[in-house]
N, C-alpha and C positions, 0 to 999 in steps of 0.2 A: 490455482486456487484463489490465489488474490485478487488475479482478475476477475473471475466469475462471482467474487460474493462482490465488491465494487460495482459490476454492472448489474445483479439484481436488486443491486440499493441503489443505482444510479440517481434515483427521484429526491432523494436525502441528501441533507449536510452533516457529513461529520467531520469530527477533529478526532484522529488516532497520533495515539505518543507511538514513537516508536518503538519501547520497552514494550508496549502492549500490543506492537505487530509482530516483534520478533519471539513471545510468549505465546502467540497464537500459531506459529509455525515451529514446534521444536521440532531438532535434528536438519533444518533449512540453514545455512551457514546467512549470516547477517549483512554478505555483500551482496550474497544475493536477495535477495530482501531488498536492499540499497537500488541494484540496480532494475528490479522490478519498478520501484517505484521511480525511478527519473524515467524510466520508459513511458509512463503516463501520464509524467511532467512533459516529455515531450512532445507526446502524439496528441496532448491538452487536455487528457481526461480530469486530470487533478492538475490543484492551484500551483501546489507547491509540495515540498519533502518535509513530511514531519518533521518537527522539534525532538 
């Protein structure tokens, strides 16, 4: 789910808190979440891991 809405906003810049990824996935446990997102830190989609 994270991936797919990040790639059809790929043309944007945004800044998400983290509070307001893991509000947007209830019942997703928060590591996961975590580890979604260095996934895309790694493969270079995003800058960096939310604040």
């Amino acid at each position: 789910m994270i991936y797919k809405r990040m790639k059809y906003n790929r043309h944007r810049q945004y800044v998400f808190s983290l509070e307001w990824l893991y509000r947007q996935y209830p019942g997703v446990a928060p590591e996961m979440i975590d580890a979604a997102l260095q996934h895309l830190v790694d493969k270079g989609k995003i800058s960096g891991i939310p604040k």
